[in-house]
CHARMM internal coordinates of N, CA and C (Angstrom, degrees):
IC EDIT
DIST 1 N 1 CA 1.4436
DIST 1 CA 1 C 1.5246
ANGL 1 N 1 CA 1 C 108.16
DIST 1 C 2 N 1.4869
ANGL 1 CA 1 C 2 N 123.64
DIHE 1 N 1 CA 1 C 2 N 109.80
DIST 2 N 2 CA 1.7075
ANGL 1 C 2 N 2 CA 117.97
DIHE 1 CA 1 C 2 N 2 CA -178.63
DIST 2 CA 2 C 1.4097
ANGL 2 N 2 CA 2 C 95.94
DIHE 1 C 2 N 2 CA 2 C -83.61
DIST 2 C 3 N 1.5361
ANGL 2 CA 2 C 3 N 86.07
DIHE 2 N 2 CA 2 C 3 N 136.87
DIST 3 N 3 CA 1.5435
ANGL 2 C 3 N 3 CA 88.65
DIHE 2 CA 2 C 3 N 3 CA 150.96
DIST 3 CA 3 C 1.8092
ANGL 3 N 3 CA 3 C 112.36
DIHE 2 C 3 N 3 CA 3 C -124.44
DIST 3 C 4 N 1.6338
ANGL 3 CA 3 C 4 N 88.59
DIHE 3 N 3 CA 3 C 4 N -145.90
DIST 4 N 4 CA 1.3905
ANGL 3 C 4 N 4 CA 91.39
DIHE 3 CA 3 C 4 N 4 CA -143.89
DIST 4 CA 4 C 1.9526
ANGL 4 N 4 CA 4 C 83.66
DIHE 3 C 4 N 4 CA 4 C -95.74
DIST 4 C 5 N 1.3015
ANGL 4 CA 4 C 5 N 117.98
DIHE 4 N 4 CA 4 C 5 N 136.93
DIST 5 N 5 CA 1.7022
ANGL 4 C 5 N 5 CA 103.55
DIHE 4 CA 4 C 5 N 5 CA -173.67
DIST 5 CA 5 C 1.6627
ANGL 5 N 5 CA 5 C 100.88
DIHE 4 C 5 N 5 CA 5 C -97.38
DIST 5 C 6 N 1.1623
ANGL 5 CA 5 C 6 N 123.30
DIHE 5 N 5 CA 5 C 6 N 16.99
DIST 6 N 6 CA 1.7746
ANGL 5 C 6 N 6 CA 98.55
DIHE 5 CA 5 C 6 N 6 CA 167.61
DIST 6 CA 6 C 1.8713
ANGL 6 N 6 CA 6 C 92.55
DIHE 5 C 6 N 6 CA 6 C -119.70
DIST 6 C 7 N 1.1346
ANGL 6 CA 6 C 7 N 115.81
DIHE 6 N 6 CA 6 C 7 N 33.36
DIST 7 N 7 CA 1.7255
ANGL 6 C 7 N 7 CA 107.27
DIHE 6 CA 6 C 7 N 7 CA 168.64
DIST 7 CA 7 C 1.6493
ANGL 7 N 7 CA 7 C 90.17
DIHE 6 C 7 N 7 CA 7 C -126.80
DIST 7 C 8 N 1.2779
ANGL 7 CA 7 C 8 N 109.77
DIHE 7 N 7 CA 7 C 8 N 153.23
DIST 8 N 8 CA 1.6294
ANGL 7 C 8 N 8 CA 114.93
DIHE 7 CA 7 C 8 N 8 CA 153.57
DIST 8 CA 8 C 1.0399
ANGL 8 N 8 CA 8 C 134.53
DIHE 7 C 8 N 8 CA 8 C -61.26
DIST 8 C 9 N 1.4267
ANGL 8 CA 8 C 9 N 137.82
DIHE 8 N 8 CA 8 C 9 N 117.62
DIST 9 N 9 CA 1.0043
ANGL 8 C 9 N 9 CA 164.74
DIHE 8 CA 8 C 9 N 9 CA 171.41
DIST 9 CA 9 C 1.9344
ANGL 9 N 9 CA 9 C 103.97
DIHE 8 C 9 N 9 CA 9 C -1.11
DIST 9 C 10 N 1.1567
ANGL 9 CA 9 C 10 N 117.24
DIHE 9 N 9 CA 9 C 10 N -61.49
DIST 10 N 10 CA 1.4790
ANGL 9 C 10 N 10 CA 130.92
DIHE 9 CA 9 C 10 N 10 CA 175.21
DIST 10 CA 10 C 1.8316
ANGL 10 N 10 CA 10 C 117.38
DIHE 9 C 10 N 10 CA 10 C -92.57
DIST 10 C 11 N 1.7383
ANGL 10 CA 10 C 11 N 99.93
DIHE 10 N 10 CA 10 C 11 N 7.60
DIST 11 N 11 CA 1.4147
ANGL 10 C 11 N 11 CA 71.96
DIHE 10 CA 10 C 11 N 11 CA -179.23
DIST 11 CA 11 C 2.0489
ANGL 11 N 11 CA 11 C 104.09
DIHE 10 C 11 N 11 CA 11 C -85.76
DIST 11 C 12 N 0.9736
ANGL 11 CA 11 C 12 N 151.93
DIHE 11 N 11 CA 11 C 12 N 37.09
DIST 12 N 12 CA 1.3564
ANGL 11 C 12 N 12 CA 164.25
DIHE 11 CA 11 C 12 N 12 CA -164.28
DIST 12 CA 12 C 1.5205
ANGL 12 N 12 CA 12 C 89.94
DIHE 11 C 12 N 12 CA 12 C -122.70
DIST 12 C 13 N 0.9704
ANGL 12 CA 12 C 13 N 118.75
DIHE 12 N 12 CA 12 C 13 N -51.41
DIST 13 N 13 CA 1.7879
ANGL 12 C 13 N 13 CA 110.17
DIHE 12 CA 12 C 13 N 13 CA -163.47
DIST 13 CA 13 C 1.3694
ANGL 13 N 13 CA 13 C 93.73
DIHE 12 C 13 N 13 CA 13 C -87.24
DIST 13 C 14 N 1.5908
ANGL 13 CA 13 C 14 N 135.45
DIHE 13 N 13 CA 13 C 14 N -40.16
DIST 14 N 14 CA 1.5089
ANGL 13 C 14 N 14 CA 134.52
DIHE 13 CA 13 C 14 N 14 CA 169.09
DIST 14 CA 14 C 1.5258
ANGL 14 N 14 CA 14 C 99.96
DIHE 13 C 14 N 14 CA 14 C -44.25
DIST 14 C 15 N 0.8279
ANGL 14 CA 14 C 15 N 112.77
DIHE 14 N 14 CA 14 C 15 N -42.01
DIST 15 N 15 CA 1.5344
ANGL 14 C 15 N 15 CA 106.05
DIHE 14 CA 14 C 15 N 15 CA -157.63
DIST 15 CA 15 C 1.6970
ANGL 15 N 15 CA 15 C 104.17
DIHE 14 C 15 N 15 CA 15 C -78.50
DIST 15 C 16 N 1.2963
ANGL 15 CA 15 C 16 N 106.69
DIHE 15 N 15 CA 15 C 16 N -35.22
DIST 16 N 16 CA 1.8209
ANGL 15 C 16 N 16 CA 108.27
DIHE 15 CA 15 C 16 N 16 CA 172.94
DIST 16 CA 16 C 1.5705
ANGL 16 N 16 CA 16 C 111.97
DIHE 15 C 16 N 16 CA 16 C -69.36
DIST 16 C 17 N 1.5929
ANGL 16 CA 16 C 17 N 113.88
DIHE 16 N 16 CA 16 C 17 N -35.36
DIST 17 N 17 CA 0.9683
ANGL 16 C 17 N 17 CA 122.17
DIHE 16 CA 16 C 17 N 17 CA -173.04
DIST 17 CA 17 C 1.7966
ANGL 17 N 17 CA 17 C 128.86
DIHE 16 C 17 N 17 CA 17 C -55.57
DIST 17 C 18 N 1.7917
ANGL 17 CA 17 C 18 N 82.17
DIHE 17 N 17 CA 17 C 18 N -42.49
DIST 18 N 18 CA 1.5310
ANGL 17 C 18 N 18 CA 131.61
DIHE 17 CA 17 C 18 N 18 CA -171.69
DIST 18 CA 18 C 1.7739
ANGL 18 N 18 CA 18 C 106.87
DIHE 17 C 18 N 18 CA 18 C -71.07
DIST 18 C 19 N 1.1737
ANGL 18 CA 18 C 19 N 122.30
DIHE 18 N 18 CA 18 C 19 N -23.53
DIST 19 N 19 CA 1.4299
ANGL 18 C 19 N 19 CA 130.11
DIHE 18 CA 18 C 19 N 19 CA -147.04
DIST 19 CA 19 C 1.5942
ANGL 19 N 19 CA 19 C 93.91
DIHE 18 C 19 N 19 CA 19 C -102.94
DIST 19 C 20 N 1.4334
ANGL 19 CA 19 C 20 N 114.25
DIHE 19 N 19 CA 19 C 20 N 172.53
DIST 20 N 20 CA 1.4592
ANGL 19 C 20 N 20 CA 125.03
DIHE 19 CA 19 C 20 N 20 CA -163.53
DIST 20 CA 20 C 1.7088
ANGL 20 N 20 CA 20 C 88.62
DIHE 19 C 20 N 20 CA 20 C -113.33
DIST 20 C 21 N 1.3623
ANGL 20 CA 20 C 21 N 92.45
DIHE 20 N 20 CA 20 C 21 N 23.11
DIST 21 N 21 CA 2.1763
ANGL 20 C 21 N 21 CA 86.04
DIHE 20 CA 20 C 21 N 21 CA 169.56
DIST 21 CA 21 C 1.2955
ANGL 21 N 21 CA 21 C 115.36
DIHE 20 C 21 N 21 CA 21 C -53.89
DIST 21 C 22 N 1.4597
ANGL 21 CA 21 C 22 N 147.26
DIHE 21 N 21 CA 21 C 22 N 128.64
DIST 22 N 22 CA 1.2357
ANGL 21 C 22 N 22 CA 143.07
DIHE 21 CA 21 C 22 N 22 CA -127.07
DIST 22 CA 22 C 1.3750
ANGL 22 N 22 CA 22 C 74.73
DIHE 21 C 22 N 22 CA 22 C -134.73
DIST 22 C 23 N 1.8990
ANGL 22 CA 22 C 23 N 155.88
DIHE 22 N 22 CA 22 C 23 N -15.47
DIST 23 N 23 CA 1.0382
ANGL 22 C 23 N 23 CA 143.90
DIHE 22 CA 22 C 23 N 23 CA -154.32
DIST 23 CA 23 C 2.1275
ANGL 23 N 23 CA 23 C 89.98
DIHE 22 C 23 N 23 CA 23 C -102.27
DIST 23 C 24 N 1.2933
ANGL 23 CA 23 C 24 N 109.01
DIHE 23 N 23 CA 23 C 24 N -24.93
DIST 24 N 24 CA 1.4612
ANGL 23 C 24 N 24 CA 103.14
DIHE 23 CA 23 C 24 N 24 CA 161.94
DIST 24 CA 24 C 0.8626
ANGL 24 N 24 CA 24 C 116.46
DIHE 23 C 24 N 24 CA 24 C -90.94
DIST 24 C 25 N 1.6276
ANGL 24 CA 24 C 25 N 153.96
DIHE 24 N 24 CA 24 C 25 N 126.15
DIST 25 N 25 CA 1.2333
ANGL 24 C 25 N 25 CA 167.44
DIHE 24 CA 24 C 25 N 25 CA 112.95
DIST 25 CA 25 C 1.7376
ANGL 25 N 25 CA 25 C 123.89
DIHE 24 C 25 N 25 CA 25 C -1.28
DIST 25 C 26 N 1.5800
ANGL 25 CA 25 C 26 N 117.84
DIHE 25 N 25 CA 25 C 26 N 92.13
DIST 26 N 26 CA 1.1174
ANGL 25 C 26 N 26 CA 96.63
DIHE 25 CA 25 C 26 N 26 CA 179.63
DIST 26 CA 26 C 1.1185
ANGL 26 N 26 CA 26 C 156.26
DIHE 25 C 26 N 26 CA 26 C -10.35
DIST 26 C 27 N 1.8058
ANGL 26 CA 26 C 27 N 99.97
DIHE 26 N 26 CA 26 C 27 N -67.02
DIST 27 N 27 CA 1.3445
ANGL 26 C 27 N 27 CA 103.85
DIHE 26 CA 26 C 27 N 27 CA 164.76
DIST 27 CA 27 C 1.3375
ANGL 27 N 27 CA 27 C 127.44
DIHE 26 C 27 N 27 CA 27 C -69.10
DIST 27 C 28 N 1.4556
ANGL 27 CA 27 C 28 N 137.33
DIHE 27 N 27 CA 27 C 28 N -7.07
DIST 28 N 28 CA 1.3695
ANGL 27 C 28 N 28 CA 115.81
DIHE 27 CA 27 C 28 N 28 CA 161.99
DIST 28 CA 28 C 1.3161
ANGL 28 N 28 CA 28 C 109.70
DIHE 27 C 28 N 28 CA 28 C -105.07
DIST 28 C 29 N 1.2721
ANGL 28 CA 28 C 29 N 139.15
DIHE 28 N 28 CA 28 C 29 N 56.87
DIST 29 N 29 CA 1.3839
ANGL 28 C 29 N 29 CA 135.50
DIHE 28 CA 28 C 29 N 29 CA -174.68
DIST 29 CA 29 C 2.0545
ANGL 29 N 29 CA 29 C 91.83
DIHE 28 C 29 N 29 CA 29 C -106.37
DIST 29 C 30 N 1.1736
ANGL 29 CA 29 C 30 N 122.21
DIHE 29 N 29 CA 29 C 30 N -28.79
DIST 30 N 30 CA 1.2946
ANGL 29 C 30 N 30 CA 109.85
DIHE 29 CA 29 C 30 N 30 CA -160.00
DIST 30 CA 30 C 2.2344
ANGL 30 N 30 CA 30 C 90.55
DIHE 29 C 30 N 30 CA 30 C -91.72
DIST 30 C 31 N 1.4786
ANGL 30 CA 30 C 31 N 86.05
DIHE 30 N 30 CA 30 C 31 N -15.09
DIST 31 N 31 CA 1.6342
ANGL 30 C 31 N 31 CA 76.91
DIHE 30 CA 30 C 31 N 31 CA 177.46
DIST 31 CA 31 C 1.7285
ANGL 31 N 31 CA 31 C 117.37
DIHE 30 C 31 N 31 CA 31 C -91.96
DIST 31 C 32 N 1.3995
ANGL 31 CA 31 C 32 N 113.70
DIHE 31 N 31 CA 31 C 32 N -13.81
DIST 32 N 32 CA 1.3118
ANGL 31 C 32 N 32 CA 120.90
DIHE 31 CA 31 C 32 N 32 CA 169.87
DIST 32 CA 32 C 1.6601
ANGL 32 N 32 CA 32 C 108.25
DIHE 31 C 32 N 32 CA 32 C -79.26
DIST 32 C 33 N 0.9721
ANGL 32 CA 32 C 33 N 89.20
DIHE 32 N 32 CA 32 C 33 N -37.27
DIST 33 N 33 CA 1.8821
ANGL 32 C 33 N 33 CA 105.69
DIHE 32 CA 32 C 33 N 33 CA -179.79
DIST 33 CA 33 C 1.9265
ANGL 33 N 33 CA 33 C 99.23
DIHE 32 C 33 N 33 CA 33 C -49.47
DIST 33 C 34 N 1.1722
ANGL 33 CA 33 C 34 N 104.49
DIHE 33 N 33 CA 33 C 34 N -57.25
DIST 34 N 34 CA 1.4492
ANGL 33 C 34 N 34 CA 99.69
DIHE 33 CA 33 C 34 N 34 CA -165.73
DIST 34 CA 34 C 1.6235
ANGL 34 N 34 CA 34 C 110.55
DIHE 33 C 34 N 34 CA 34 C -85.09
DIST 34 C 35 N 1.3657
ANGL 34 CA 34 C 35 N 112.76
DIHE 34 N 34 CA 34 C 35 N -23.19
DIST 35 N 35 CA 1.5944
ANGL 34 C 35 N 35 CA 116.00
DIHE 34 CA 34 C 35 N 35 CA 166.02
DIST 35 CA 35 C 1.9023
ANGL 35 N 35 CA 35 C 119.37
DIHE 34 C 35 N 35 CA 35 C -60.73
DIST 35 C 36 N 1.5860
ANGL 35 CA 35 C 36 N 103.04
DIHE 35 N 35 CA 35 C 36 N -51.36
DIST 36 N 36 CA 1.3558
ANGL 35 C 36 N 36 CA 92.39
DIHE 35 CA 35 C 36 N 36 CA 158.19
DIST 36 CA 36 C 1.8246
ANGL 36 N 36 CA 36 C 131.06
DIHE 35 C 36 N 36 CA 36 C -69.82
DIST 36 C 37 N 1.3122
ANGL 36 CA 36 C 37 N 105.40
DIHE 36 N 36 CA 36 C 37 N 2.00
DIST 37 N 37 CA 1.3793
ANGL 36 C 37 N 37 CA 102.40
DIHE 36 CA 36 C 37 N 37 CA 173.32
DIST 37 CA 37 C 1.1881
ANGL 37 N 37 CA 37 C 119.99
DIHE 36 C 37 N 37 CA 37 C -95.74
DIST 37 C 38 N 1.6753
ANGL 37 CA 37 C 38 N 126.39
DIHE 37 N 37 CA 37 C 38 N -21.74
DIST 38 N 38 CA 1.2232
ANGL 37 C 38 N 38 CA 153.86
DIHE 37 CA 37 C 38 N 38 CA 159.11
DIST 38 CA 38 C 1.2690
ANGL 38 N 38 CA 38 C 109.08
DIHE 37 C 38 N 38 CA 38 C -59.67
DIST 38 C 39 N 1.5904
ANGL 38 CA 38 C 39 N 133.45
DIHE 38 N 38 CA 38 C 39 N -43.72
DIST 39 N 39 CA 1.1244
ANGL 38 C 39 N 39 CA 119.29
DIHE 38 CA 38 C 39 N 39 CA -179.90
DIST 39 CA 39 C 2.0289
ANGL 39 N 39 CA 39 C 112.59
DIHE 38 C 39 N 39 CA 39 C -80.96
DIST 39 C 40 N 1.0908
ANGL 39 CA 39 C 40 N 110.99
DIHE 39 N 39 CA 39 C 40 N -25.92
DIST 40 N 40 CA 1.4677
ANGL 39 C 40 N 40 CA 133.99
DIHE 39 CA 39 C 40 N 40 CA -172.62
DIST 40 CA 40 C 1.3416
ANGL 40 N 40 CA 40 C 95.94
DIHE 39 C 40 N 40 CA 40 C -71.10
DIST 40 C 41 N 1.4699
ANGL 40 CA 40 C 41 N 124.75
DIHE 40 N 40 CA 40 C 41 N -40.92
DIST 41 N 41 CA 1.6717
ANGL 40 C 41 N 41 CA 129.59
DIHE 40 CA 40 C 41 N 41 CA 153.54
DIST 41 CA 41 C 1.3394
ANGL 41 N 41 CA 41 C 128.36
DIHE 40 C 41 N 41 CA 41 C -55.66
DIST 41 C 42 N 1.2347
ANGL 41 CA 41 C 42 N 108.77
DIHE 41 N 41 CA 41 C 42 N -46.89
DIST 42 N 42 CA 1.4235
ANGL 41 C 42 N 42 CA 108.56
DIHE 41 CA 41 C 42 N 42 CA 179.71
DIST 42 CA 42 C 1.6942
ANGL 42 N 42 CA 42 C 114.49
DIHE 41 C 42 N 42 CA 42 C -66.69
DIST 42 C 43 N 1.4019
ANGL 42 CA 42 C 43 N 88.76
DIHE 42 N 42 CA 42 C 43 N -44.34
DIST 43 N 43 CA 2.0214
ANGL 42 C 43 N 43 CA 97.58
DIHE 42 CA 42 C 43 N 43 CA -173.24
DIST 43 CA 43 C 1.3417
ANGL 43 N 43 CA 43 C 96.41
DIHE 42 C 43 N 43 CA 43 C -50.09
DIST 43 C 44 N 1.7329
ANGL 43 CA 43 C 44 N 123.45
DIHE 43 N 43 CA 43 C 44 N -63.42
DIST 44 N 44 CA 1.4693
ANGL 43 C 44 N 44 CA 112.92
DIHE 43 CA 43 C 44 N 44 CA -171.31
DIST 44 CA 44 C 1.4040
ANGL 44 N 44 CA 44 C 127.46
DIHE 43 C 44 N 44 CA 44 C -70.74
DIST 44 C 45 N 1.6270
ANGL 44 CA 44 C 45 N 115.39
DIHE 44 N 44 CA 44 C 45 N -12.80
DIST 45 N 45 CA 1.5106
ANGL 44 C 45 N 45 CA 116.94
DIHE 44 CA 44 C 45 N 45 CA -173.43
DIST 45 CA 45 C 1.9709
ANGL 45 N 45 CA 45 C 82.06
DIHE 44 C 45 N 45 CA 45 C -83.55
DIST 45 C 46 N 1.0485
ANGL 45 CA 45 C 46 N 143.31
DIHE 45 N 45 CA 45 C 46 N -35.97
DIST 46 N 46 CA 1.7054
ANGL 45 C 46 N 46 CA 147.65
DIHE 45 CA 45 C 46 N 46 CA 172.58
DIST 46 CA 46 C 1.8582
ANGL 46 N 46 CA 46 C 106.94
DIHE 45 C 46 N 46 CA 46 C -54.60
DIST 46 C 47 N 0.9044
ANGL 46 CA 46 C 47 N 93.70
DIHE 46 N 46 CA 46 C 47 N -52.25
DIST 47 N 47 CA 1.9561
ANGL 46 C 47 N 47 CA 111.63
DIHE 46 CA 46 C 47 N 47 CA 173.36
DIST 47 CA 47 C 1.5482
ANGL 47 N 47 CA 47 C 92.89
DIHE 46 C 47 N 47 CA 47 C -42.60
DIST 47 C 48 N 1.6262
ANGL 47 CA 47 C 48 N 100.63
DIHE 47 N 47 CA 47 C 48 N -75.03
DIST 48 N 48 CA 1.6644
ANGL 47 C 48 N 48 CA 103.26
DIHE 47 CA 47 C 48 N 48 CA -162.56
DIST 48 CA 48 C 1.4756
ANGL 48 N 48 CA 48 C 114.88
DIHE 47 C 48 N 48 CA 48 C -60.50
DIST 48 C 49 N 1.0044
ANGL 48 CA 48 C 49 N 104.57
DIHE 48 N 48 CA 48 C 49 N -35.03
DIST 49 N 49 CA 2.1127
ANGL 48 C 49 N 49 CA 123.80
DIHE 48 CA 48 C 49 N 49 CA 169.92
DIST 49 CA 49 C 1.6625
ANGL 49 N 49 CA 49 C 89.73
DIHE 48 C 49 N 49 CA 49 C -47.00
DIST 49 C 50 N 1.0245
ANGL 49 CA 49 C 50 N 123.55
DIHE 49 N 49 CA 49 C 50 N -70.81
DIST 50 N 50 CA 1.6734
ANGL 49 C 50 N 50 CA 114.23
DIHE 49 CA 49 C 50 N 50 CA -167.37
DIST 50 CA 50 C 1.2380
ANGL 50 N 50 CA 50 C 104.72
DIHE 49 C 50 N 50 CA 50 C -64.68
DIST 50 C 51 N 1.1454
ANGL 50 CA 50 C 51 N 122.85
DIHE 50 N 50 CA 50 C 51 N -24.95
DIST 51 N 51 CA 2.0517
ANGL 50 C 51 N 51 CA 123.08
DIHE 50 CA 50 C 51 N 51 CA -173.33
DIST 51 CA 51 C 1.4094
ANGL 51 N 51 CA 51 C 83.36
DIHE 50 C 51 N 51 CA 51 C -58.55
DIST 51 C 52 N 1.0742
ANGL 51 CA 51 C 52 N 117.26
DIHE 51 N 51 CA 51 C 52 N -91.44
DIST 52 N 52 CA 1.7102
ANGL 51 C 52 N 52 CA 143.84
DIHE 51 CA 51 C 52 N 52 CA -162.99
DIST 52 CA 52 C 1.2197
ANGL 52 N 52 CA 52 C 80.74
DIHE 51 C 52 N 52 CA 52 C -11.36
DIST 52 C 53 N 1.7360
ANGL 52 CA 52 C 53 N 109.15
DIHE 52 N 52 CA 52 C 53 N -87.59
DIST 53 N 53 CA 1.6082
ANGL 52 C 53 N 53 CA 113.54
DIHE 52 CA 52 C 53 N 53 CA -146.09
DIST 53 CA 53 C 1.7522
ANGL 53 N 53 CA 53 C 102.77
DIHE 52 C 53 N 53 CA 53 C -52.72
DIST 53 C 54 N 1.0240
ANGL 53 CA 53 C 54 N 128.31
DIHE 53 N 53 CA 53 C 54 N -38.14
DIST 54 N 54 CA 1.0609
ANGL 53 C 54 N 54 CA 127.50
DIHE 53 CA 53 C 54 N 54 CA 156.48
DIST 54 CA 54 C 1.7699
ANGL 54 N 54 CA 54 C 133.79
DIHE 53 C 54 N 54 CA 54 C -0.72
DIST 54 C 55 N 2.0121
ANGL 54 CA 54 C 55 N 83.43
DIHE 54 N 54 CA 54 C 55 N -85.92
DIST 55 N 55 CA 1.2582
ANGL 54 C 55 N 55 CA 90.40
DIHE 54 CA 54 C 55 N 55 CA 171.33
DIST 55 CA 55 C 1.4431
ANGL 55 N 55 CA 55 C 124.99
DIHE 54 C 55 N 55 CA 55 C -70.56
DIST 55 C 56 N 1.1053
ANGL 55 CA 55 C 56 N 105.09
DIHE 55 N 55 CA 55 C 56 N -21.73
DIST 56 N 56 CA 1.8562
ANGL 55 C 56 N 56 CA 114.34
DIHE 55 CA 55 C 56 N 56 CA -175.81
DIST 56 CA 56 C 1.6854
ANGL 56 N 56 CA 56 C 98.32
DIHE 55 C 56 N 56 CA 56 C -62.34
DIST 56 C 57 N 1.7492
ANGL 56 CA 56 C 57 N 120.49
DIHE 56 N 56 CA 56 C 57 N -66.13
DIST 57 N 57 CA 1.2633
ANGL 56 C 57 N 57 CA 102.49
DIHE 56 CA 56 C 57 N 57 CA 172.59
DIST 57 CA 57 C 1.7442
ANGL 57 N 57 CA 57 C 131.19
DIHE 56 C 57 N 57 CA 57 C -41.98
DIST 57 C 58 N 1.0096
ANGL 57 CA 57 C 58 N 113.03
DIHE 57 N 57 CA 57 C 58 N -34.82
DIST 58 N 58 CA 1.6557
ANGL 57 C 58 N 58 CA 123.33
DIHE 57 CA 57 C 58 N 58 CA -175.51
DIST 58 CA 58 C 1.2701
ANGL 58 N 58 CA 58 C 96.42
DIHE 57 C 58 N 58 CA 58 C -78.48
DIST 58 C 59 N 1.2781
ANGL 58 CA 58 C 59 N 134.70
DIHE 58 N 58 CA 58 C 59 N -35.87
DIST 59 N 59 CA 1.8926
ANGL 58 C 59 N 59 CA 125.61
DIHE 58 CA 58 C 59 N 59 CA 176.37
DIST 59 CA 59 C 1.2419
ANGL 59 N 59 CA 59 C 105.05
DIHE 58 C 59 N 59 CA 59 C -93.51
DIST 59 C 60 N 1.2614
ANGL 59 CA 59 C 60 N 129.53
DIHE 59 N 59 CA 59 C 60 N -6.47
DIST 60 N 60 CA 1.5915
ANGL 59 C 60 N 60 CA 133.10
DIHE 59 CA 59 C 60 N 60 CA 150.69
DIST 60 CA 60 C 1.3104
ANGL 60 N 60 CA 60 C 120.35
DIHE 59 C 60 N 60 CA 60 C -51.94
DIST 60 C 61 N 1.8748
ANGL 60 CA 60 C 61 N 107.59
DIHE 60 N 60 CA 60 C 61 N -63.50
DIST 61 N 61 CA 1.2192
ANGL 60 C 61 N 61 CA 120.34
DIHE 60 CA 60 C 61 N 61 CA -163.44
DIST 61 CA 61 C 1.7994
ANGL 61 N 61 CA 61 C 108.54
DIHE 60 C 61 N 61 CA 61 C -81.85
DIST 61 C 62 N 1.3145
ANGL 61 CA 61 C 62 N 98.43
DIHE 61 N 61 CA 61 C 62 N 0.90
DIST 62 N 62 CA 1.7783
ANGL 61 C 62 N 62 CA 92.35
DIHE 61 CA 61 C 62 N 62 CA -163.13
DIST 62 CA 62 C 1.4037
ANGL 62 N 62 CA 62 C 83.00
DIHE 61 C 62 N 62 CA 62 C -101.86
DIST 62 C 63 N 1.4324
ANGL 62 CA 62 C 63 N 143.65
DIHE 62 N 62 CA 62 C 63 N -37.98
DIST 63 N 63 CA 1.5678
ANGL 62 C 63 N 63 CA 143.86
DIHE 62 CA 62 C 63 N 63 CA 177.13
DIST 63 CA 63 C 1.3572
ANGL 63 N 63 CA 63 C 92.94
DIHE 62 C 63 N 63 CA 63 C -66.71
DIST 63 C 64 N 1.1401
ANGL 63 CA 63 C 64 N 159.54
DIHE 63 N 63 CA 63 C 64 N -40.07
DIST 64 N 64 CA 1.6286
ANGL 63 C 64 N 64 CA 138.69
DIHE 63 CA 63 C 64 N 64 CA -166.54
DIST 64 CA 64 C 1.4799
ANGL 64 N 64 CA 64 C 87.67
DIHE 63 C 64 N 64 CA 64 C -95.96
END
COOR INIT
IC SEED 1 N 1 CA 1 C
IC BUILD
């Protein structure tokens, strides 16, 4: 998902979060809030998991 690089990362979901959208429910807005932040964590801590192995094969394959 690109975003935009001179705004913060969460201000898009602040702003849904933030809004009088009546199709989110007050009370679970701080629990959706942290589920999409958990998943937005996981994808990139998974991202960097493939970097790594990545580079490890390529500094593998360039030493043999």
């Amino acid at each position: 998902m690109p975003q935009n690089l001179s705004e913060p990362p969460n201000s898009q979901i602040d702003a849904i979060m933030n809004s009088s959208n009546p199709s989110i429910p007050f009370t679970i807005r701080p629990a959706l809030s942290k589920a999409v932040e958990n998943a937005v964590l996981g994808e990139a801590h998974g991202v960097l998991s493939k970097r790594m192995e990545l580079v490890e094969t390529i500094n593998y394959l360039s030493i043999s």
